[in-house]
Structures are given as C-alpha cells and as structure tokens.
LUMVO-592090 format. One line per field, with one value per residue (C-alpha): residue number from 1; x, y, z. Coordinates in nm, 4 decimals. Layout:
<sites>
guvo = NUM ...
X = X ...
Y = Y ...
Z = Z ...
</sites>
This chain:
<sites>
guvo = 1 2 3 4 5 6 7 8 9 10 11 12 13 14 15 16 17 18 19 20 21 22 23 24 25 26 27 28 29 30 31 32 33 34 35 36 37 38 39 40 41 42 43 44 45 46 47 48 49 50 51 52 53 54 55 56 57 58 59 60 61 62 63 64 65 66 67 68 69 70 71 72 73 74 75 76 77 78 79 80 81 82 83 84 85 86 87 88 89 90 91 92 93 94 95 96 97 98 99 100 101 102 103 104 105 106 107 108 109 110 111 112 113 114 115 116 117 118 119 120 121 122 123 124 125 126 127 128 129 130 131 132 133 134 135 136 137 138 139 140 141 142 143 144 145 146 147 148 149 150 151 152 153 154 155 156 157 158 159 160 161 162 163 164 165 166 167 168 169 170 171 172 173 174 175 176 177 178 179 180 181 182 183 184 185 186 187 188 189 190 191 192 193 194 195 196 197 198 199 200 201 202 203 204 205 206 207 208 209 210 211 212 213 214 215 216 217 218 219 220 221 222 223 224 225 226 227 228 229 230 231 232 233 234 235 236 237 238 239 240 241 242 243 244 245 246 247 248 249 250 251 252 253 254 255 256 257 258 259 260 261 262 263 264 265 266 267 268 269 270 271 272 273 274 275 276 277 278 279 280 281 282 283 284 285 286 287 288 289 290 291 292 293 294 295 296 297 298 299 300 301 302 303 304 305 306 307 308 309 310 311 312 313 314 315 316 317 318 319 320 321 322 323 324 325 326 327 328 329 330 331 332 333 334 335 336 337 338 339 340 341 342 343 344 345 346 347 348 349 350 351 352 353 354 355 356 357 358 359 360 361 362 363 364 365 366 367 368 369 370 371 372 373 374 375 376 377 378 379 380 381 382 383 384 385 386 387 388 389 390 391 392 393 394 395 396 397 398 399 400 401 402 403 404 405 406 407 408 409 410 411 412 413 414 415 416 417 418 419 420 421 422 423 424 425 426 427 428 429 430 431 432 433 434 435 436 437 438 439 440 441 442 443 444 445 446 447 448 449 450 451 452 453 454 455 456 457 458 459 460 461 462 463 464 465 466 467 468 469 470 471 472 473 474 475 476 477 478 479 480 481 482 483 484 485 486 487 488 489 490 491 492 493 494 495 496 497 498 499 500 501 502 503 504 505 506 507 508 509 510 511 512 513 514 515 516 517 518 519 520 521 522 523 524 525 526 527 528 529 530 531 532 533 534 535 536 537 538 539 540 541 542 543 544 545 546 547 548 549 550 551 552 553 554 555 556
X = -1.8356 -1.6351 -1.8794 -2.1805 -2.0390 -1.9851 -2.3419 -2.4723 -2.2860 -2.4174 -2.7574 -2.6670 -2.5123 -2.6916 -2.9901 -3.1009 -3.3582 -3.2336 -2.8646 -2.9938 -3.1772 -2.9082 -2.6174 -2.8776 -2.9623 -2.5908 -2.5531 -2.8123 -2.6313 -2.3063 -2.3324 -2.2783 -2.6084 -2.5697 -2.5103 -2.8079 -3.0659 -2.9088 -2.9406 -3.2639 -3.3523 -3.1828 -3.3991 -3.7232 -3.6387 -3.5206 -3.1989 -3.0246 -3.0451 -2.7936 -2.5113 -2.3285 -2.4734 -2.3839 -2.2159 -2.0199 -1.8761 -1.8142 -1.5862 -1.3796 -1.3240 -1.2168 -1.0070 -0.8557 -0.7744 -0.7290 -0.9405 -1.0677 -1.4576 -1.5621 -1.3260 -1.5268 -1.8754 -1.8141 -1.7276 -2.0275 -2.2671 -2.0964 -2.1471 -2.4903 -2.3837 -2.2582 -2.1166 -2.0058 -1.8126 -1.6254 -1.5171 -1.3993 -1.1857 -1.0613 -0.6962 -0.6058 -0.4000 -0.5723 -0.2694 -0.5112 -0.3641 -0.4174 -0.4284 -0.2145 -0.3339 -0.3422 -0.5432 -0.2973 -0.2500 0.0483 0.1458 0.2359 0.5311 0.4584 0.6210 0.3947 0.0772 0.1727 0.1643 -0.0913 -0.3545 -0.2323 -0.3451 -0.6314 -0.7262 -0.6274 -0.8886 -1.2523 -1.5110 -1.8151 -2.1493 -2.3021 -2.0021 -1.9905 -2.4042 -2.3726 -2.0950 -2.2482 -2.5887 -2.3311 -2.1704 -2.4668 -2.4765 -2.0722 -1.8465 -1.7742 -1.4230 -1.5212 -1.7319 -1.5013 -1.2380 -1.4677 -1.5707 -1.1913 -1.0722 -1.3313 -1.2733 -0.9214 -0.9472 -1.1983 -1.1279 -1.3073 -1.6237 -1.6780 -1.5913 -1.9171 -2.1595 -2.0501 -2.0968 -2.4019 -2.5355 -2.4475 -2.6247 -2.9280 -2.9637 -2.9284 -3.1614 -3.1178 -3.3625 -3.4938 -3.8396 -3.9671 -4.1086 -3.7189 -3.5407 -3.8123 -3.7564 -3.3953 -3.4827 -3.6685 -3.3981 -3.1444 -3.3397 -3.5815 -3.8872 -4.1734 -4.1684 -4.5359 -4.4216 -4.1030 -4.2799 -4.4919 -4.1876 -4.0020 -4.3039 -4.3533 -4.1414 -3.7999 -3.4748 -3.1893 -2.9070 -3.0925 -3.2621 -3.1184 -3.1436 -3.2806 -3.5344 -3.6646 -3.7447 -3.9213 -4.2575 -4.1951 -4.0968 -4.4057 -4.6563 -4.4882 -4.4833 -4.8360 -4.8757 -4.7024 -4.8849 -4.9487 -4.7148 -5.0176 -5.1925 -5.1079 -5.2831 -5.1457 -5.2711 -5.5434 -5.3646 -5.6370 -6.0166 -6.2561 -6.4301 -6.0891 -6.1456 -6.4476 -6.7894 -6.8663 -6.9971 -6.6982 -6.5467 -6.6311 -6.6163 -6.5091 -6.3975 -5.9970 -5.9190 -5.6951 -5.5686 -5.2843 -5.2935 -5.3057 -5.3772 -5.6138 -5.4872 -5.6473 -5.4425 -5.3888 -5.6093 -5.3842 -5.4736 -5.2312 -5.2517 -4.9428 -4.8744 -4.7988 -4.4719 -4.4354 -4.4138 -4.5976 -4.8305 -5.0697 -4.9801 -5.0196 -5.4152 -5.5734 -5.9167 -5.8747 -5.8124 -6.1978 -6.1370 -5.9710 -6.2590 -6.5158 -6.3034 -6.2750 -5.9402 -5.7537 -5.8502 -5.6579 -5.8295 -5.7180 -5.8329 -5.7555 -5.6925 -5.8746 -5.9575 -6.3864 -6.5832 -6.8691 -7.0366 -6.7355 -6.3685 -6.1552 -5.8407 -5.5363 -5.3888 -5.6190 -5.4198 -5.1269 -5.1380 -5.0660 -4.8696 -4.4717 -4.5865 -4.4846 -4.7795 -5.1103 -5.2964 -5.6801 -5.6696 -5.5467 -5.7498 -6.0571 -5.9283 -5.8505 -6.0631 -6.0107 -6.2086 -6.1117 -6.2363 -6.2142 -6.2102 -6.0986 -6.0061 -5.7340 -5.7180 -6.0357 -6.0220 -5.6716 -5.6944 -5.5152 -5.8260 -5.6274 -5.6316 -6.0391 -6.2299 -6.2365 -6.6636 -6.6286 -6.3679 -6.6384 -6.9259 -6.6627 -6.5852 -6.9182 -7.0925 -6.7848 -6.8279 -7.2223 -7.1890 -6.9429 -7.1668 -6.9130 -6.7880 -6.4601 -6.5079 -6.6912 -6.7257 -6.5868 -6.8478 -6.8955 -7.0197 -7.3350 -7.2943 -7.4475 -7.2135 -6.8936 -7.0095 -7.2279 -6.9152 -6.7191 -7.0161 -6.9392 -6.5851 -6.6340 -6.7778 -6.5013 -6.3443 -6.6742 -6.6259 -6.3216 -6.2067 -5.8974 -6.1013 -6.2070 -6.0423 -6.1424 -6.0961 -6.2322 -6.4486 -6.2769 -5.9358 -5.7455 -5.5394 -5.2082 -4.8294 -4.6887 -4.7947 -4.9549 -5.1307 -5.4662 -5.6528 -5.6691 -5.6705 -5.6800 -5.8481 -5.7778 -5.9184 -5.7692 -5.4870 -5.5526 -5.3414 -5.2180 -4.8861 -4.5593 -4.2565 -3.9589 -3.7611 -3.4973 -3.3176 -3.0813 -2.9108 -3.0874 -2.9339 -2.7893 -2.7644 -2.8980 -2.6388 -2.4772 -2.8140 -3.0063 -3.3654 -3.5311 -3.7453 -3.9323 -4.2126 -4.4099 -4.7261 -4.8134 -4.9875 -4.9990 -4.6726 -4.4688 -4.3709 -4.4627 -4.3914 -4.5918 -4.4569 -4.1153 -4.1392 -3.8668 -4.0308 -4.2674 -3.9850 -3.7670 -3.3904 -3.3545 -3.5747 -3.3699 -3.0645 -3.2221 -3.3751 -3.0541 -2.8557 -3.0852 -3.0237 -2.6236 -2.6728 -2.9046 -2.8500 -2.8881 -2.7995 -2.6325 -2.7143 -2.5588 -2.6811 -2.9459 -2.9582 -3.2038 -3.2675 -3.4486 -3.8173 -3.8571 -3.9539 -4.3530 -4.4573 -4.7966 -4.7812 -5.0170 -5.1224 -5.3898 -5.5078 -5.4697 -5.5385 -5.4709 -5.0945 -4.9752 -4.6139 -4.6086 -4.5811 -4.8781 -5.0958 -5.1984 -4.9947 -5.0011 -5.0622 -4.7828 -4.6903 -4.5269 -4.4412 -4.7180 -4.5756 -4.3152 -4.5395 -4.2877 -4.5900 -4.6448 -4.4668 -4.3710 -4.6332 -4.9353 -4.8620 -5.2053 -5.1855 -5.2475 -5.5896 -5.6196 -5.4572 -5.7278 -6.0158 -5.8830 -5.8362 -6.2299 -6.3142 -6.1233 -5.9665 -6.1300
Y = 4.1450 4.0584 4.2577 4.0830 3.7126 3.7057 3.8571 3.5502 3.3372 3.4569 3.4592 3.0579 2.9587 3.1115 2.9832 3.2372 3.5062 3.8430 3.7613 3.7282 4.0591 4.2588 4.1136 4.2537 4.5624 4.6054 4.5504 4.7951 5.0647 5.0027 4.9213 5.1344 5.2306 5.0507 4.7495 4.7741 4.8200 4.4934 4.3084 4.4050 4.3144 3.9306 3.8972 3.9786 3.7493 4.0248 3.8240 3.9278 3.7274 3.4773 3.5688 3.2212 2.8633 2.6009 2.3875 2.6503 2.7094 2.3464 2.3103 2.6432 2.5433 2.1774 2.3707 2.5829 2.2423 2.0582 1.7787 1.4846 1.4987 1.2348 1.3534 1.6912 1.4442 1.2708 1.6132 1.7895 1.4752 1.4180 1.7925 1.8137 2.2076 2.3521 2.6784 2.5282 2.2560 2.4861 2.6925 2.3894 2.2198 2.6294 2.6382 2.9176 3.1016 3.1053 3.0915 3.1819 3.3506 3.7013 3.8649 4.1895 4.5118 4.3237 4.0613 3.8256 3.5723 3.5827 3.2876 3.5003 3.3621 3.2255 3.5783 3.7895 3.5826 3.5722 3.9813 4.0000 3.7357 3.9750 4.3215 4.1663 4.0057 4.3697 4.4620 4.4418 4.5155 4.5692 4.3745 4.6043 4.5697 4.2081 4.2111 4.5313 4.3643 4.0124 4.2518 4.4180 4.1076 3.8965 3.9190 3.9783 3.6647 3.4118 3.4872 3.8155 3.6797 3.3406 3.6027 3.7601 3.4968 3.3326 3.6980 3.7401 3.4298 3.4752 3.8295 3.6381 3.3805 3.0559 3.2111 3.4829 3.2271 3.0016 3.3175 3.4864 3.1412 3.1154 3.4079 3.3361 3.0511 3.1807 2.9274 3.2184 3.1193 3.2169 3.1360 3.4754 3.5961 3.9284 4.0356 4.0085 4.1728 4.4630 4.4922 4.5355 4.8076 4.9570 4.9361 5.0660 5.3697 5.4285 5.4387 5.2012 4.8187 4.8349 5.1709 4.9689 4.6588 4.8911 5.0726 4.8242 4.6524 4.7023 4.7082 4.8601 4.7914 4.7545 4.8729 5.2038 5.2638 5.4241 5.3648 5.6859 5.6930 5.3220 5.4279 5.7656 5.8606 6.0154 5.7001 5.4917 5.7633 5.7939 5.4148 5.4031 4.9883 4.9403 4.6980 4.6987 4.4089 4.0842 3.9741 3.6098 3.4080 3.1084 2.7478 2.6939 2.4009 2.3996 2.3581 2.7083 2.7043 2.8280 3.1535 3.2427 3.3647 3.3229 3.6644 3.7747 3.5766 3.5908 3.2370 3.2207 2.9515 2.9218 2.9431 2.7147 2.9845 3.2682 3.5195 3.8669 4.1841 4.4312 4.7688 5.0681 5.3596 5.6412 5.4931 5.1732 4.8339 4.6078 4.2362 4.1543 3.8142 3.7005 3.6559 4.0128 3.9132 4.1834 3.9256 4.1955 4.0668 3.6588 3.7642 3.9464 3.8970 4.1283 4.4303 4.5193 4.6456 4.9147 5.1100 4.9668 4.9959 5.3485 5.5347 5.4745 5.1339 4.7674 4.4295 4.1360 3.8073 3.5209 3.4384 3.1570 2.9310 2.9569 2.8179 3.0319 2.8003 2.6388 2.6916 2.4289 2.2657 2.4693 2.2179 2.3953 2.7365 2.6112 2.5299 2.8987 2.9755 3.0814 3.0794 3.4541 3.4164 3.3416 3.1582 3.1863 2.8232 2.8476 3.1954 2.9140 2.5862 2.7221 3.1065 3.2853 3.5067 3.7456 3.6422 3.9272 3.9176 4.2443 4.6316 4.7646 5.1551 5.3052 5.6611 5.6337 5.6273 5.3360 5.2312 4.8846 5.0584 5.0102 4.7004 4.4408 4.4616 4.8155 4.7288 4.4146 4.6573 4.8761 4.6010 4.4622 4.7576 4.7968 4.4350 4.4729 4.7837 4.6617 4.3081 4.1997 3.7848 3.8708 3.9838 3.7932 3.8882 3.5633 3.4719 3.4770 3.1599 3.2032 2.9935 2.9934 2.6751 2.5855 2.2523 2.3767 2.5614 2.2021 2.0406 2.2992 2.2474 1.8913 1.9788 2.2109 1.9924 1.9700 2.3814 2.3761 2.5292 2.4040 2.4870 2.7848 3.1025 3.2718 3.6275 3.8613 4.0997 4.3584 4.2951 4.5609 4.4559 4.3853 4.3013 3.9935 3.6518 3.7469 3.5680 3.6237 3.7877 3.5846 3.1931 2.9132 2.5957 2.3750 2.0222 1.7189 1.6045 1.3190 1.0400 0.7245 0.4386 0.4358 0.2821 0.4585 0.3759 0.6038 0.8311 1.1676 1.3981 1.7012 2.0909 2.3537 2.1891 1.8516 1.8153 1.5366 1.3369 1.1546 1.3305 1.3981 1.0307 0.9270 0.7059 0.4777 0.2423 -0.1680 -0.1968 -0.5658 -0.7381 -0.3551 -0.0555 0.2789 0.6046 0.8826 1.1526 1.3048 1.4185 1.5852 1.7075 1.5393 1.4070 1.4517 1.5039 1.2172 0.9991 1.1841 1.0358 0.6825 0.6619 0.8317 0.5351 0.2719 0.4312 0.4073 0.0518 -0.0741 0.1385 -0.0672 0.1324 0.4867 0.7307 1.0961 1.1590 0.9253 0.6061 0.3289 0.1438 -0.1781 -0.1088 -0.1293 0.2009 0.2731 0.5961 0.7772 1.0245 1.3388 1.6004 1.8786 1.7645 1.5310 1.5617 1.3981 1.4103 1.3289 1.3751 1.1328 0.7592 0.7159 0.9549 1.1446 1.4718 1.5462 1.8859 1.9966 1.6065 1.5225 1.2725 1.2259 0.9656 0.6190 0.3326 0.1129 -0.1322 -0.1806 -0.3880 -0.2833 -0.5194 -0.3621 -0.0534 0.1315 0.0756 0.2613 0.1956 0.3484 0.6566 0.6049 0.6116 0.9134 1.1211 0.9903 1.1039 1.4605 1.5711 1.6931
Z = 2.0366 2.3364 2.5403 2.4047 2.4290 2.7742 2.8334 2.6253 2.8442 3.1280 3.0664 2.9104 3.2523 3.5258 3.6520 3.8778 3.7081 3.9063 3.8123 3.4034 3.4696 3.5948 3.3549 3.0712 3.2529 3.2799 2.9441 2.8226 3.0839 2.9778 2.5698 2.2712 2.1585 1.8051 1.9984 2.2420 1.9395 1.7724 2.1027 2.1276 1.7703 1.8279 2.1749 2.0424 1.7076 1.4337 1.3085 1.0043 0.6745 0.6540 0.4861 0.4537 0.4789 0.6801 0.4563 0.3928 0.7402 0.7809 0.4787 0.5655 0.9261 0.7899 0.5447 0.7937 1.0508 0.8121 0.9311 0.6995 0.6220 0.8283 1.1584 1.1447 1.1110 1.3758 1.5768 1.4819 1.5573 1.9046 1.9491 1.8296 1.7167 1.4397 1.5888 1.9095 1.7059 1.5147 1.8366 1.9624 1.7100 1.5703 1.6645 1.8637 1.6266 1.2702 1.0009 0.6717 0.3064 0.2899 -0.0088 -0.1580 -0.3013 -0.6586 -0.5190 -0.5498 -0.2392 -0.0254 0.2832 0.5814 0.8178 1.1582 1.3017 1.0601 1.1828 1.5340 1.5164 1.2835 1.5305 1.8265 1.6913 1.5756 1.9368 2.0420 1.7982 1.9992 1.7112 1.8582 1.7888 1.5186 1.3051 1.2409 1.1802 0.9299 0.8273 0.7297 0.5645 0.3589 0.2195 0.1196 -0.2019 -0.2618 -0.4259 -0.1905 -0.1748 0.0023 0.2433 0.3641 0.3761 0.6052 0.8160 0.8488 0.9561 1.2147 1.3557 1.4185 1.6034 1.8484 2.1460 2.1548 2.3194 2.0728 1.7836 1.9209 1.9316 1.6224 1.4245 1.5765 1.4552 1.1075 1.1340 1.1924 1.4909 1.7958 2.0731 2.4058 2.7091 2.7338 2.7681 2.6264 2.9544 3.0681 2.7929 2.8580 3.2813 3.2178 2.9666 3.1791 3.4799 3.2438 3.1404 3.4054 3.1159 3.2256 3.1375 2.9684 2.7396 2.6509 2.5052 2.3055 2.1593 2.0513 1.8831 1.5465 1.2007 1.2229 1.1439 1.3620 1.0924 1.0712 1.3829 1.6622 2.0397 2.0918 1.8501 1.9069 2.2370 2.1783 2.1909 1.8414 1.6811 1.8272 1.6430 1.3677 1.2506 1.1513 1.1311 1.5400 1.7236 2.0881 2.3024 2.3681 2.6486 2.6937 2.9271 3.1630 3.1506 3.4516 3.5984 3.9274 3.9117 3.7858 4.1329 4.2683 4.0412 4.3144 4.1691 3.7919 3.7598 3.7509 3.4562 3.0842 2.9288 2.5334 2.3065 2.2643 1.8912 1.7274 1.4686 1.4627 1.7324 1.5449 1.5181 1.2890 1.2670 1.0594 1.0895 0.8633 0.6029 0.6397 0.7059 0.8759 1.0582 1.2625 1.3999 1.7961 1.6709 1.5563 1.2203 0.9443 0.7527 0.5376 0.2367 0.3516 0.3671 0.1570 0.2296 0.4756 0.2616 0.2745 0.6400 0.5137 0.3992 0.6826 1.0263 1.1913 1.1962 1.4148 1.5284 1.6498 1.7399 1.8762 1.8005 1.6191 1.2162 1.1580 0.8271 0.8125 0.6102 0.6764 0.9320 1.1354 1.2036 0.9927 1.1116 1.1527 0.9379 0.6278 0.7257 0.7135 0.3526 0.3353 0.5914 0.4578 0.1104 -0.0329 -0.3061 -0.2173 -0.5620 -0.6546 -0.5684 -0.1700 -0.1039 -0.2250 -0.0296 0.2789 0.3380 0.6450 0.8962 1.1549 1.5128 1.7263 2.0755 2.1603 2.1360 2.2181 2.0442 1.9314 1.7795 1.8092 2.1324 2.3673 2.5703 2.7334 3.0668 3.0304 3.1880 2.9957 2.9901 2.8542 2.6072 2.4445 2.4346 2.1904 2.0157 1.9574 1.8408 1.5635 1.4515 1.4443 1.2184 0.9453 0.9191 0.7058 0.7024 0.7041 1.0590 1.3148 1.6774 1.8860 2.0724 2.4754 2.6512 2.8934 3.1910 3.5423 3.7098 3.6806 3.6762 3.3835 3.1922 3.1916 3.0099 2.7521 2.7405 2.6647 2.3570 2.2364 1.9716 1.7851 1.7943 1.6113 1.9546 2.1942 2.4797 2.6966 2.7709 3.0994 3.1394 3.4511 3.3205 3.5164 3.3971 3.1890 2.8937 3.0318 2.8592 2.8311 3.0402 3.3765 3.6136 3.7458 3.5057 3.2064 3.1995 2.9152 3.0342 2.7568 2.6327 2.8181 2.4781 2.2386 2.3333 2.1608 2.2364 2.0215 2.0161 1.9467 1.6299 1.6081 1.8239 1.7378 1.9825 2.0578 2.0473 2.3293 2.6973 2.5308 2.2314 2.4088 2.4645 2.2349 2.3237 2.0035 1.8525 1.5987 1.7051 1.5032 1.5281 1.4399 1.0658 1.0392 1.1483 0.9861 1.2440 1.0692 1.1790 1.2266 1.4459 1.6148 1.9969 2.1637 2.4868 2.7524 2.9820 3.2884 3.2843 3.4658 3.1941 2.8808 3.0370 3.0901 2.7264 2.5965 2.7863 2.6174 2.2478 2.3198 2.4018 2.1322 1.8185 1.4986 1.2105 1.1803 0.9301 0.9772 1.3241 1.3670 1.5405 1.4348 1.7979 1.9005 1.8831 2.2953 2.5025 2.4710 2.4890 2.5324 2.2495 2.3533 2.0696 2.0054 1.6850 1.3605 0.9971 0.6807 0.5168 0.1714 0.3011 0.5440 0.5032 0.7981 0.6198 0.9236 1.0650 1.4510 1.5744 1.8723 1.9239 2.2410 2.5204 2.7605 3.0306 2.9501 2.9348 3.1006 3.2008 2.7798 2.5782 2.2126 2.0877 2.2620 2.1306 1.8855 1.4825 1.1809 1.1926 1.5603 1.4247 1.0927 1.3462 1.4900 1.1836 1.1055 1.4324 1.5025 1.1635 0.8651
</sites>
C-alpha cells in the first residue's frame, strides 16, 4: 500500500505529464504483479464493490476520536472529503479493543499499543491485500469488517489512511487518461501502446487475473466478447476549410446515443459500452444479430432510442439506462437501433489498419444484407462546399444529431483521442440566464471552494430552479464567486449555502426534455456555465416560460 500511495500522490501533485508517466512506468517496473493488475483495474474504472458505506466510516472514525457529531460535520463540510477528513483528524497512534481467541474484548495498555501500532507500521501490506481483503469481507458481520477497517488504518500513515478510505468509498478518481496508463505499460514492458489497450479491454477480473496473462496474446483470443480500445475524436475548435480539400473527408451526423460496440464471436453476441462496461443484457433487441451477423465480426456505432423514422432524445434512453430489468413496457416506450458507423474485425480478422473508405464499403454491404431495423447503416453526408456542409449542420438538431463528425477517408482506426484524423464539429449550445441560488463546496483540489450551484429562473415574482453547473469557469472566477457565497450565505443546510440571488450566469446545454422529478419540469442535458453575465442584473434573468418554449421547441 505504501508503494501505491505515494504513486497516487504523485500523479495528484505533479503537473508535468512526462514526470506522471514515468512515476507509473516506474511503478509498473518495480510492483508486485498482483498489485500492477489492480492498478490497472482502478485506472481504467474496475473498482471493487464497496464493502462498507460511508456512514459507516464516519461514525467509527468519530468513535475512534472521539469527536461530537457535529465537530466531525463541520470537518467533513470544510473538507469537502470524506476520506481526506478522516486522514486528517485520525490520531497518529490508533488505541482500538482487540479481541481474544474467545472473542471476548480486551483494552490493551498504552505500552502494548505502542508495540503493537509499531509492528504493524513495520507491516507494509501490499495493495492487493487490502482490495481481496475488502471482496472477502462484504458480506461478513459488521464487527468483522470495522475490525478490519480500524486495523488497517492504524498500520498506515496519514497518506495511506486518505487513499485506502478512498477506495472504500468507491470515490477513487485520479486525473489519468487511458492513453497514459497504457504508454507507461508499454515503457515498462516494451509491448506496443496500441496491443496494450486492446489487452486490457474487455471483462476480467483483477482478483483472479494475473499480470502475465492479462497481457498475453493467449488471453486476448481466448475471451471471446473483448472489445477493441475506441477511436475518439477531438472537438474542431477552427473553421473545416483548414482541413484542405473536401474530398478527402467523409461528413456524418454525430449521434446523441451510447458509444458501443456489436460483437459476434463464437456464436456470441455481445454490445460493450465506451465506458467498457458489458451491457448485453440492458438490450435485448439486439439478440437477433446473433443469428444474422458473420462470425467473427465487431461494429462501432452508436445505441440509439429509434422510433423507426427518427432518433428520439437521449433523455427516452435513459429511462433504461442502470435499470438491471428491462419491462415489456420500457423495451415499448423507449426502442432502440444500432447505428453503425464502422468495422473494425471482419472474419475475425482485425481490419483497423484498413482505410477508412475500405472499411465503410465492408460495413455497408453487411448492413445491406441482414436488412434488419435493428441495424441501420449511419448515414454519410454528400457535400461539395464547406460552406455547403455548415448549411447542413444547422439543421442537425431537427436530425436528432449533435452535429457532424468528420473523418478522412484515408484514416485507419486508431486508439484512444488523436488528432488529425477524426473531428466532431458540434452544434453551437442552447443557452439561457440564471441566477445562482445556492452554493456547496466542490471535491479533490476544489473541496475548499464553493464551485458547484444550483441556478434557477423568474416564474412570476418566485425564483425556481432548474439545473446544477459545476464547470464553465476560470480558477480565478471560482475563487471570486466562492468569495461572494462566503459573504452572502443565507441559510445553511448540511453543506449547502442558500446565497443572495445576485451572480447571472449564461447556462449552456446540449439538450432539454420534460421531467416529472424536477420542480421546473424540464431536465438539461450536460448543463454548464457558459460566461458570468456581470452586465445582467438578477431581474433580467429568462423564466419558466423561456425554458417552456424551449422544451416546445427542442425536446420531445
């Protein structure tokens, strides 16, 4: 553990990418091997069931510091971190009741705890013991597993405390890409960085797994339903007529669905998510595939709710997103297609190294063949002008699209987020004016800021909110907003602040539909600060009936 804490806070305190890429690819050279297959498991988002809640953990550290509720409250909301909180306010040396062979307790003395916290800081478990440790203890009494968690804490130091809670939490996040996690790989064991990303695609499990085998060529054909890494594409931040001729670029529409992908392999049929995440089961419509794609075949493209005529709002798949059954009812409210948009294996053979135009005569000639609805071949857009592909854009919300993706037709299919070959030229955002209403501190570098608001628009002479924002704004603008909330808060409750209805704010989003849950009605696709409208006052900001119009206008 102590090995793997100070690589976390390494990679959480430098800002320079080549020294995060060697401390990992020192890490991966210098690890146990159970160790490196966790670590890769947590960076590429396989964490372990939690094994204790949070409440939990709150009311044994109190217990163990013997701090009053609402000391430890104000801790944790000055914090803005569970796990860091309890690192911090942990004494040094843990005295805790240990139990005999008859299970009865016993209080140690201060000379039998001072020896027994110094073997145990002499003690350096590694990684894989305190995560096989927390899987084995899941479903044990409680007893067992506070016993657990107070005895790991004291054989750690205050860093090792903070990362351990945190993975119990289940709130581990660490500013690493992928594409990172797989160069250091790759430095570490001199295997290539686009074979890597392959290999550790897929469904396996880090208790069971070996180094070794995750990265043979063995274990990549032997798990049958292992997708290939995805081709992500940058935002086109400069005009198209900087991409040169359009003869060279394919136009299509940009789907607002879930990135997936098809696979039929050993008379299997499997759909995994962007986020790696095995979702067969979530949509069964796609069973049919099965007996209508060749062996030995994987698309890419895009799950998206289809009515048979026109995409629907992403808001319509999400009533069946996270759900682990999927009723009669849903599969009729909110049916789904496959839009593929291309091939990546065909006769079990990986054909990404192919142009991109060979690849899309592949694909097409599958899609034409099966002619089932299920699967429909996303369309390419004919243009001769940029000029003319804009006019198309403009039209993309009445698509059901987010706007245009533009890929060279030359372009092999690559790993990861590159530049140059694929781009995303997306719809200018919807926009509307807020006031903020309340205020809470945000999480990691930004749990001592208040940078996470709810917003909320006129309906007569009443404020009512519709959305929360967190991102949009400077550092420099977090810290002036967050200097406002400390001087005008209202009310408290918990961790948030009610604050004078003041700062405008140009609220940006991709899309809106209609919401029973919320008080406004209306639910905002990826919501987010625009720009501070420090020329508006609070009483010029848009009302309910703005935000009506625009669920008329773009929602469905």
């Amino acid at each position: 553990m102590k090995q793997f804490a100070q690589l976390v806070n390494t990679l959480g305190t430098s800002t320079k990418t080549n020294e995060r890429l060697e401390a990992l690819s020192h890490y991966f050279s210098t690890a146990n091997d159970k160790d490196k297959v966790w670590v890769i498991a947590l960076f590429s988002g396989r964490r372990p069931k939690r094994a204790v809640n949070s409440t939990r953990l709150w009311e044994w550290c109190a217990e163990l510091t013997n701090l009053p509720a609402w000391l430890f409250a104000e801790c944790y909301h000055s914090v803005g971190d569970l796990a860091e909180t309890i690192s911090l306010v942990l004494p040094e040396t843990i005295n805790y009741e240990e139990r005999e062979p008859n299970n009865e307790k016993r209080i140690t003395t201060n000379e039998e705890q001072e020896t027994n916290n110094h073997e145990k800081r002499e003690t350096n478990n590694p990684l894989s013991y305190y995560l096989e440790k927390l899987l084995t203890i899941i479903k044990e009494d409680e007893s067992i597993r506070k016993d657990f968690i107070i005895r790991s804490w004291a054989s750690m130091n205050q860093l090792e405390r903070f990362v351990f809670t945190k993975l119990i939490t289940g709130n581990f996040r660490i500013g690493i890409s992928q594409g990172m996690m797989v160069n250091a790989l790759a430095k570490a064991t001199g295997i290539g960085s686009s074979i890597i990303a392959h290999r550790i695609s897929g469904n396996w499990d880090p208790s069971t797994i070996t180094f070794d085998e995750l990265l043979t060529e063995h274990a990549a054909s032997t798990d049958h339903s292992r997708p290939y890494p995805f081709y992500l594409a940058y935002a086109l931040q400069d005009e198209p007529s900087s991409l040169g001729s359009t003869g060279e670029w394919q136009a299509e529409w940009k789907w607002d669905g879930i990135r997936g992908q098809i696979i039929k392999r050993n008379n299997e049929i499997f759909l995994w998510s962007r986020g790696e995440e095995l979702i067969t089961d979530k949509f069964p419509e796609y069973s049919i595939l099965k007996d209508l794609l060749p062996e030995g075949c994987v698309l890419d493209g895009e799950v998206l709710p289809y009515d048979g005529t026109m995409p629907l709002p992403f808001a319509v798949l999400q009533t069946r997103i996270g759900r682990k059954n999927v009723t009669k009812k849903q599969l009729q409210e909110a049916p789904v297609a496959f839009f593929a948009y291309d091939i990546l294996e065909m006769n079990g053979e990986d054909i990404r190294p192919l142009p991109m135009q060979e690849r899309r005569k592949q694909l097409e000639t599958i899609v034409e063949n099966i002619n089932h609805p299920v699967l429909k071949l996303s369309p390419v857009i004919t243009f001769d002008t940029w000029e003319n592909l804009a006019e198309t854009r403009s039209m993309a919300r009445e698509m059901g699209s987010e706007g245009l993706m533009l890929k060279r037709r030359s372009s092999i299919y690559q790993t990861g987020r590159k530049v140059g070959d694929w781009w995303k030229w997306k719809i200018d955002p919807l926009v509307i004016d807020a006031v903020m209403v309340y205020a809470q501190k945000g999480s990691g570098r930004r749990s001592n800021l208040y940078t996470d608001y709810t917003f909320a628009v006129r309906d007569g002479d009443k404020l009512v909110t519709f959305t929360k924002a967190y991102s949009g704004l400077t550092d420099k603008e977090f810290a002036q907003v967050d200097a406002f909330v400390k001087r005008n808060s209202l009310e408290k409750f918990g961790p948030v602040r009610t604050v004078k209805p003041e700062l405008v704010f140009e609220i940006a989003f991709e899309g809106i539909a209609e919401s029973k849950r919320h008080k406004s009605g209306v639910a905002l696709r990826f919501p987010r600060m625009n720009r501070w409208r420090k020329d508006k006052k609070a009483d010029e900001i848009n009302t309910l009936d703005d935000l009506k119009e625009m669920l008329r206008m773009y929602g469905k």
